[in-house]
N, C-alpha and C positions, 0 to 999 in steps of 0.2 A: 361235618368234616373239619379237622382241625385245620388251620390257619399254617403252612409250613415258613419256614425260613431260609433267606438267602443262603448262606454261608453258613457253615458249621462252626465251632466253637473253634476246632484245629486249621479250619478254613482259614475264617478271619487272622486269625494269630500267625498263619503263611505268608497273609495279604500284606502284615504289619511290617513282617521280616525282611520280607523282598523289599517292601519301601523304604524302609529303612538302611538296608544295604544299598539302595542305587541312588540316597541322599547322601552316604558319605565317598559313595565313590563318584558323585558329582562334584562334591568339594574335592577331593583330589584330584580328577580333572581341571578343575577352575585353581586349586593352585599350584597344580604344574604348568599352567601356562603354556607358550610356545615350547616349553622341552617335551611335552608330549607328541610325539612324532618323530621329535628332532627337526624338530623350527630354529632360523637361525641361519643357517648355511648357506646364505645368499653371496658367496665367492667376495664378501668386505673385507677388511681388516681388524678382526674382534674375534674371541674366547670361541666365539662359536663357529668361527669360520675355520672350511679343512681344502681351503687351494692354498696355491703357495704363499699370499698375505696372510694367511689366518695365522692363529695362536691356538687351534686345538692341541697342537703338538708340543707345545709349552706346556700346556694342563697335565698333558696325560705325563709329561719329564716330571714334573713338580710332584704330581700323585706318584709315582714312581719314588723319589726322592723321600716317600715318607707325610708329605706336609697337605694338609688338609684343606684342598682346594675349593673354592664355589664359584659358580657361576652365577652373577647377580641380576636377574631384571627388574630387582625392584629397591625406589629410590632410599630403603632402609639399609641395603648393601651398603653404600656410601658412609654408613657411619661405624663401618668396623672397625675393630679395633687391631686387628692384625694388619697385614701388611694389604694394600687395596693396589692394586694395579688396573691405570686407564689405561682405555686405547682411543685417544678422540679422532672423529673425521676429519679429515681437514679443512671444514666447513665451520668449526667447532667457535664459538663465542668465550673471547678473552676474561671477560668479565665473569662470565657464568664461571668459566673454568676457576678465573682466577679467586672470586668466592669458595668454592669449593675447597684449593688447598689450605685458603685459612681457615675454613673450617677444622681439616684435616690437621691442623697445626696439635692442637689439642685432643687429636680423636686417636690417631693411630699415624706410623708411616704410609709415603705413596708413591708409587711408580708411575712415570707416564711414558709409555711407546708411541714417539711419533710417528703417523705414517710416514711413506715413502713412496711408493707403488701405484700410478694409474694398473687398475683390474680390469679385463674385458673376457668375457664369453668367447669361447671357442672361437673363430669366426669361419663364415661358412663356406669359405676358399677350400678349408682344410679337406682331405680326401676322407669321405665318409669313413674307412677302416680305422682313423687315426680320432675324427670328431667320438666314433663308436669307443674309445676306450678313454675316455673324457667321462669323471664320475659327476654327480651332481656337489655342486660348489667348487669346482677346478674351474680355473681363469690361468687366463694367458696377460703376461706384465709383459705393460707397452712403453711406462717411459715413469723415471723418478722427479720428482719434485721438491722442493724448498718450500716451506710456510712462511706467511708474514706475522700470524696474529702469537707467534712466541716470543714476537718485540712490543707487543700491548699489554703483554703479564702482568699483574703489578710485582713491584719489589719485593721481595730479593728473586721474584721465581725469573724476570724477564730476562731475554740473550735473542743475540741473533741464528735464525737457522739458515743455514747455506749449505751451496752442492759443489760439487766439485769433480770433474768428469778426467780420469786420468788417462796420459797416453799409452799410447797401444804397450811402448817398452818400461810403464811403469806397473810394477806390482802393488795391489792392494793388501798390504799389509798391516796387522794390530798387534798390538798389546796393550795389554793389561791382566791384573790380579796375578804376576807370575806367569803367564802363560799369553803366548802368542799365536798366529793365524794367517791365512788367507781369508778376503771376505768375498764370495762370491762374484760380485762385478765392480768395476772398477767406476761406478758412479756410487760417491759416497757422500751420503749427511753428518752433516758434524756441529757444531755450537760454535758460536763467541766464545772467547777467553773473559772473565772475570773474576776478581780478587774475592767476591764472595760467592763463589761457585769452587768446589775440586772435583779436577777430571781422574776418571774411575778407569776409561778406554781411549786408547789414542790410535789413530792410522800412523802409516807410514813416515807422515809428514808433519806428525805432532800435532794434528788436528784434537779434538775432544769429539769424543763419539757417546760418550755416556760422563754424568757429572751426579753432583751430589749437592744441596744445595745450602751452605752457611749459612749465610745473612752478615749482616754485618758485624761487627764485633764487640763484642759485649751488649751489644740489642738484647732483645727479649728474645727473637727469634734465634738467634745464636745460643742460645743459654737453655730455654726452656723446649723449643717446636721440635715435634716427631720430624725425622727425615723425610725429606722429598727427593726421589731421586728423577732425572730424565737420560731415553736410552733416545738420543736422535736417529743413529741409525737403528731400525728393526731388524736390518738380518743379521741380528744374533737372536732375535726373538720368535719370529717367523718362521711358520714352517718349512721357507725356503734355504732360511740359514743353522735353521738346527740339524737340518742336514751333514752337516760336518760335525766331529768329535769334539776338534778343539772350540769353535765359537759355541755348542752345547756348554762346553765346560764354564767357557766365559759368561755366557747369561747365566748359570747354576751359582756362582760366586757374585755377580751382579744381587741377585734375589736374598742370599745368605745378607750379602751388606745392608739389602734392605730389612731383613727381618732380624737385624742388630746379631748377625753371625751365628743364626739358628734360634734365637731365644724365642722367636716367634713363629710358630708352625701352621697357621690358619693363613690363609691367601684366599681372597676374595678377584675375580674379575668380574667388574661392572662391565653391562653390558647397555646400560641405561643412554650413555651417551652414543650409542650407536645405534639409538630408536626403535631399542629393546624393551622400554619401558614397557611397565604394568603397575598401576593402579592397586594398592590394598583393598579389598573388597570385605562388607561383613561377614561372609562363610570363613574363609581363611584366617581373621584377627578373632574368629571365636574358638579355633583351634590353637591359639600361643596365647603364651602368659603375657599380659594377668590377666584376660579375659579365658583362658581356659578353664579357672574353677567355678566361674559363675555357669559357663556352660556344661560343666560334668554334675553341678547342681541342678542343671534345667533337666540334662536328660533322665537324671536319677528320680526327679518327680515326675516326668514324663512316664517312666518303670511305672512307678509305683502306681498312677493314673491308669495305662493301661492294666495291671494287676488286676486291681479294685473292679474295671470293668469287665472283667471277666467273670465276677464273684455275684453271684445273686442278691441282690438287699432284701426283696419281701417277695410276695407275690411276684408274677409278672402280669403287668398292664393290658389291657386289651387294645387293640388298635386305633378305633375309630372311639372309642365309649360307649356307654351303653344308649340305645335309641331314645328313652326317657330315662325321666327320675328312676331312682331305684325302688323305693313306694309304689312309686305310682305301676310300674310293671309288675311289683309283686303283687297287689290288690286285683290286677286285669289276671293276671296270672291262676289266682285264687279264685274269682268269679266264674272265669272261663275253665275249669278245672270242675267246678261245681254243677255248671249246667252240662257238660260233658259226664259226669256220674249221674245227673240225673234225669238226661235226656230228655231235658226239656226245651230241644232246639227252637219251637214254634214260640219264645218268649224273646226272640231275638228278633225277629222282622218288624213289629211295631215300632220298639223304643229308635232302630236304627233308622228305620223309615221317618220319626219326627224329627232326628236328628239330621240327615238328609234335607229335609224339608227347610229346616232352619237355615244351612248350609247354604240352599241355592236361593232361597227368598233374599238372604244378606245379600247374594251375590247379584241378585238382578235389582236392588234396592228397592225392597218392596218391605211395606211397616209388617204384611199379615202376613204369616205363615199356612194360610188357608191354599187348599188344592188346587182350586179353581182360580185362584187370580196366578199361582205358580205355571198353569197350563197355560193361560192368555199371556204371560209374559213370555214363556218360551215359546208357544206360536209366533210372536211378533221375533226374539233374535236366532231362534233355531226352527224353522219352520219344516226342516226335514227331517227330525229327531221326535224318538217318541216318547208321547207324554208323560209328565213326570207321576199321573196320576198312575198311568197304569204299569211304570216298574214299581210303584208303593204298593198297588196293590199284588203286583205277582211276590211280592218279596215276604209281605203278610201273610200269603195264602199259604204257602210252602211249609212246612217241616222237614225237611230232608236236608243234609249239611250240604250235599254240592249245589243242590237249586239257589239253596240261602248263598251260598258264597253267589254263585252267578247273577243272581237280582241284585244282591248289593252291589258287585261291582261293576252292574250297569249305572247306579246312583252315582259310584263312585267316577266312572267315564264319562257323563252326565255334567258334574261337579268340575271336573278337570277341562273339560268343553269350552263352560262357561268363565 
């Protein structure tokens, strides 16, 4: 009976397909990251957050606008070259930050949204019908705050941030770019005044709510460095404050100033400092250049590899091999072939019976191969077994193939015994 096989020729080549498809939509898994789901919306102040702190609602004005947004978790975002807008915590390291914009000096321009907003979860006072219409990432804003670490910058970025809480009969009012506003409450962030800072948005009171950042004069940074801008307050930025037409409009001309009045259409927001990161891994850098033609190299031989093994080279191989030499089977082959034509079975019991003899005398370490010293050795370790004289001689006496097969391979269970 022939030997069958696993899988079919179209089998196999299914088995390849299929794995091959759920290795590259493993990489796509692994570099989507937390957007698959829609991860992210943890009700912070970041790109990906959709309560009232967030800036999803900025993303999708800006997409709307034309201009070619991303959302970054990884720390290669940081060296775009279009316009890059942070949103740091207010937990955020001066230093770190403030390496980053000199990096950014020479990279592209940058926006930074300072926060504003303690966020809190619903809280569970609220009457279930009201908690019930409460989506996942909606927070309720408990109280604004002032930062210290935008007096640690280093030069030219550093200013002070301050709050300023207006009376009940004062209106919170802005301008800037042409166009004026209400700003939703009357607790407002604004900046220090300085000669190498220009203010962009002003409140009511001539405060600076958004700047732009000079350097000093004739510096290098005045001369040569991409803009940096800062928006102290976020409710122009926020989805709480894009809520209205006119502060829409003001962050929309905010963004123009930063992308040098449209020239630049790519907006990146990082999300990295908002503990969005993610790690470059090898699956993902073997799909972007310049490691993507060494990899459309690898799979192209991979092709070709599998091809090849679907093509026959010679014969096919046998499993296991053959039991002996190939000689040497065809010589027993030919022998046993020959007394089978001439029916001369009763030629077979002697030569196997000496050869038996030999077999068990080695094995009980005996010099003779004489019958009788064969029979007192196996009296002495098989005492219940019958003697080796008399399967020799029932195997001699015989001419008949099944008698011969049964006397021998009582020799041969005799042998395996011992």
């Amino acid at each position: 009976m022939s030997q069958g096989v696993a899988f079919s020729r179209g089998g196999t080549l299914a088995l390849l397909a299929v794995g091959f498809a759920l290795f590259l939509a493993l990489i796509w898994l692994i570099a989507s990251g937390d957007e698959f789901g829609g991860g992210g919306n943890n009700g912070q102040a970041h790109a990906a957050g959709k309560g009232l702190n967030g800036y999803v609602g900025l993303t999708r004005l800006l997409e709307a606008e034309g201009y070619d947004v991303t959302r970054s978790r990884s720390p290669a975002g940081l060296e775009s070259e279009g316009l890059l807008v942070l949103t740091p915590p207010p937990a955020t390291d001066p230093e770190e930050l403030g390496e980053l914009l000199r990096k950014r000096e020479n990279i592209g321009p940058t926006l930074i949204i300072l926060p504003k907003w303690s966020a809190e979860r619903p809280p569970p006072i609220l009457p279930s019908e009201v908690r019930q219409k409460f989506k996942p990432g909606w927070v309720v804003l408990t109280d604004a705050y002032e930062l210290e670490w935008p007096t640690k910058l280093p030069a030219p970025y550093a200013f002070e941030h301050k709050l300023e809480t207006l009376e009940a009969d004062e209106e919170p009012g802005w301008d800037g770019f042409g166009l004026s506003g209400q700003l939703p409450t009357r607790r407002i962030l604004f900046t220090s005044e300085k000669d190498i800072h220009e203010p962009l948005l002003f409140d009511a009171a001539g405060h600076w709510l958004a700047l732009r950042v000079l350097g000093e004069e004739d510096s290098d940074y005045y001369q040569d460095a991409h803009w940096t801008l800062f928006l102290a307050d976020p409710d122009f930025a926020n989805n709480y404050g894009l809520a209205d037409e006119a502060r829409a409009a003001a962050m929309l001309a905010l963004v123009r100033e930063g992308t040098y009045q449209g020239d630049i259409t790519d907006i990146t927001f990082d999300l990295t400092l908002n503990g969005f990161g993610a790690s470059e891994n090898l699956l993902t850098l073997a799909f972007r250049p310049p490691f993507l033609a060494a990899t459309l190299c690898l799979l192209l031989a991979l092709l070709i590899i599998g091809w090849r093994a679907f093509q026959r080279f010679g014969p096919a191989a046998t499993g296991n091999g053959p039991a002996i030499a190939f000689g040497k089977e065809r010589l027993i082959a030919n022998g046993a072939g020959l007394i089978l034509r001439a029916r001369r079975f009763g030629l077979l019991g002697a030569p196997y019976a000496a050869l038996s003899a030999r077999r068990i005398a080695d094995r009980l370490g005996l010099a003779r191969h004489d019958t009788g010293a064969i029979d007192a050795a196996l009296a002495r370790r098989l005492p219940n077994e019958e003697p080796f004289s008399r399967r020799a001689a029932r195997l001699e006496s015989t001419d008949r193939p099944a008698d011969i097969l049964s006397a021998a391979q009582a020799l041969d269970d005799l042998t395996a015994k011992l």
